[in-house]
Phi, psi and omega in degrees: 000148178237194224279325201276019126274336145321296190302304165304342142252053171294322198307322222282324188292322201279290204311316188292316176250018133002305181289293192273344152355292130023278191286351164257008150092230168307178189276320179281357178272286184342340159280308154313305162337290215291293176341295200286308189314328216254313163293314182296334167275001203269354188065043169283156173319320142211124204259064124297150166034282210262310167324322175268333163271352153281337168269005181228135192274139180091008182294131152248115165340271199262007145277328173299325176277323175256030164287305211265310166246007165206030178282188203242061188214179203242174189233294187314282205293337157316290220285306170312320180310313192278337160347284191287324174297304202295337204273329175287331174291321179254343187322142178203066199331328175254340170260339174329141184227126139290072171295131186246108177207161151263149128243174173271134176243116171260178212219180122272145138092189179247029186268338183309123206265145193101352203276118174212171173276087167219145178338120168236125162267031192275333173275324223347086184183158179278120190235184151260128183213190179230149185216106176275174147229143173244157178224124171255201195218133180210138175191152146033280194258034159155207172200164151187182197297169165213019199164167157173167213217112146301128193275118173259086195312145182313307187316338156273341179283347189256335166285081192334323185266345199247296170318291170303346170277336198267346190086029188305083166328114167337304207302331192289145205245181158283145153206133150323166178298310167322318186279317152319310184306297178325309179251013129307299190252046114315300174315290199337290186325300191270017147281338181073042185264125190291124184197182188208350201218123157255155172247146185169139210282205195267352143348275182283319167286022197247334217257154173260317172327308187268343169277311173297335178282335242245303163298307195276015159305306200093020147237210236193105180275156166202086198222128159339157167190136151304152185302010200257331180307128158243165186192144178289142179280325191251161161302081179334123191271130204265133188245133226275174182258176188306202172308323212272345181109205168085207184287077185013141184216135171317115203294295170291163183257112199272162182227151214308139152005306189297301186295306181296353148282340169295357200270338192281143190254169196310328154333302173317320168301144166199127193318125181224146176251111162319300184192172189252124151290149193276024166200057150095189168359126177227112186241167211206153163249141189241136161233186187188132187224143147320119177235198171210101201276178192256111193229094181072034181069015153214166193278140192309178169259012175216134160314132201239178173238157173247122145262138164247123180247151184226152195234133173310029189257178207264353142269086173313112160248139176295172151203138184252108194268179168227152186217164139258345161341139174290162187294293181294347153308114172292159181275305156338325168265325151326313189259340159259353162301288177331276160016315206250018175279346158329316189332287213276309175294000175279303154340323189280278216271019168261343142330282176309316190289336205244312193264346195076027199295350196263339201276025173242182200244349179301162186253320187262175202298321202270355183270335163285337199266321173280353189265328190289344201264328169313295181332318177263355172269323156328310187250027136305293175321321167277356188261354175253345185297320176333301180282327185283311190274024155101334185320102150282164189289054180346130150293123202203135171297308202070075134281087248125342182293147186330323193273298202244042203199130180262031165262128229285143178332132178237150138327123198260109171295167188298009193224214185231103174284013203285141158240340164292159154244357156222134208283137145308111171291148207259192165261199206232025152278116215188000000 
């Protein structure tokens, strides 16, 4: 958006955040809101601060800065609010999708808070940065953000003084990224945001935490796992332990994801078209066996399916997924679910380009959790302006994406670009 499609949709901007004003507490922050939000959409060159208080009328630099990084407002009760908004709009109880991905921001120096030299693939490289994790809403009729987590590396949860400067809240501990992810969408849930199917790379299907919590939601995954994931073909007969005690233990040894694909014979493949693309089909081959997967060395106790997908080009490369979907859940659906992990990097990277989420300059816990929570009412707003003016979506995978495509960072629109017809697998380094 540049500023003179902002100004034409000042009612629309008012009328949206109407809703949430509320929830900032004073009066003159209901002014900052409307400002900063209206500047993060306005297309400037860079929508840090100083930039948006100059571009927007009645913006002061440093009250606006300390809106931003010490105001007196809740994050949490926005980010819920928009919850329930995204959720009236997009809902959707049998096809809703939660996705689960990190990115990266990157940073200079060490004060910034979470900030250390760790893997971004947003970078791809180990660089100094910040690492969020995020959650969209993906269903039919649009997508958007729906959470999101400062990844806080141990060495900071343990560094007392670096914690009270960046402002770091007593209650907070270490958590992985998977356990982050894992408690987003526990909110979705006990908030009653409708959905059926989660996503995620092989970061979160690697993880036993997040695939067992995840089960034990009662919903229904489709998440990457590297070629390192092991798993029984057949169910293992489990064996009691020795003198000394413990736990059962599996009689057999289980074997990597690679080997048991290897296993398939050329048969075993069949062409599935995922989604229509804007210059056409975007197909893919697929097969899939009953597994029993391996988690902390033992095997689950209900079968799973292993997908393997392959892309028709002339270096066929794999890529692997896992489901707990029922036996009546089709593989064709099973494999355009997989599909829709497209969002949330689009999400990512239309956020950055378009909402500013990557453009702040705070330092402390609370100046990233409001600027990222402005950031995300920002790309709400354009994904119901969307809806409201009839744009539909292309059905489209978004193979090009940061993860899954080694091809360069593009700005992303609010919609669905695919121009390939077959997705590049991404590596699985992460």
């Amino acid at each position: 958006m540049d500023g003179k499609q902002v100004r034409r949709l000042k009612p629309e901007l008012e009328m949206f955040l109407d809703r949430y004003l509320p929830l900032f507490g004073r009066d003159e922050n209901h002014q900052h809101a409307q400002r900063f939000i209206q500047g993060l959409l306005g297309g400037h060159e860079r929508r840090n601060i100083e930039n948006i208080a100059e571009a927007v009328e009645g913006g002061v630099v440093r009250t606006m800065q300390k809106f931003v990084a010490q105001g007196v407002w809740e994050d949490a009760r926005v980010l819920q609010e928009a919850r329930s908004h995204a959720a009236e709009a997009l809902s959707d109880d049998k096809n809703g999708t939660i996705n689960v991905d990190e990115t990266g921001f990157a940073k200079k120096g060490k004060k910034s808070v979470g900030v250390k030299r760790q893997y971004s693939g947003t970078l791809g490289r180990v660089d100094n940065c910040q690492i969020g994790v995020f959650a969209n809403y993906y269903s039919s009729k649009g997508h958007t953000f729906l959470d999101r987590r400062i990844y806080l590396p141990e060495e900071w949860c343990q560094d007392r003084q670096r914690r009270e400067e960046a402002g770091v809240p007593e209650n907070i501990v270490f958590r992985t990224k998977p356990e982050l992810g894992l408690e987003m969408i526990r909110t979705a849930v006990r908030e009653g945001v409708a959905f059926q199917w989660v996503g995620g790379d092989c970061v979160y299907g690697d993880s036993p935490i997040f695939v067992q919590g995840v089960r034990e939601l009662g919903k229904w995954y489709v998440v990457d796992v590297s070629s390192e994931a092991y798993v029984w073909l057949q169910q293992p007969r489990m064996v009691e332990p020795g003198p000394r005690g413990g736990r059962r233990k599996p009689e057999t040894k289980p074997i990597s994801v690679a080997e048991a694909v290897a296993q398939l014979p050329p048969s075993a493949f069949r062409r599935i078209t995922v989604s229509q693309g804007s210059q056409g089909p975007i197909v893919y081959e697929y097969a899939e066996m009953t597994v029993w997967f391996s988690e902390e060395g033992y095997p689950t106790e209900e079968a799973e399916r292993l997908l393997v997908r392959r892309t028709l080009n002339q270096d066929a490369e794999l890529k692997y997924h896992r489901s707990n979907a029922p036996p009546k859940v089709s593989l064709q659906r099973v494999a355009e679910q997989r599909a829709c992990r497209w969002s949330i990097e689009e999400d990512i990277k239309a956020s950055k380009s378009q909402c500013g989420l990557a453009e702040y300059e705070t330092r402390g816990w609370i100046g990233w959790h409001h600027h990222t929570a402005l950031s995300m009412l920002a790309l709400l707003f354009l994904v119901l302006q969307k809806l409201r003016l009839g744009k539909k979506r292309e059905p489209d995978d978004r193979p090009g994406s940061s993860l899954d495509s080694p091809s360069p960072t593009r700005s992303a629109p609010l919609g669905r670009g695919r121009n390939r017809c077959v997705e590049q697998p991404a590596k699985e380094a992460k």
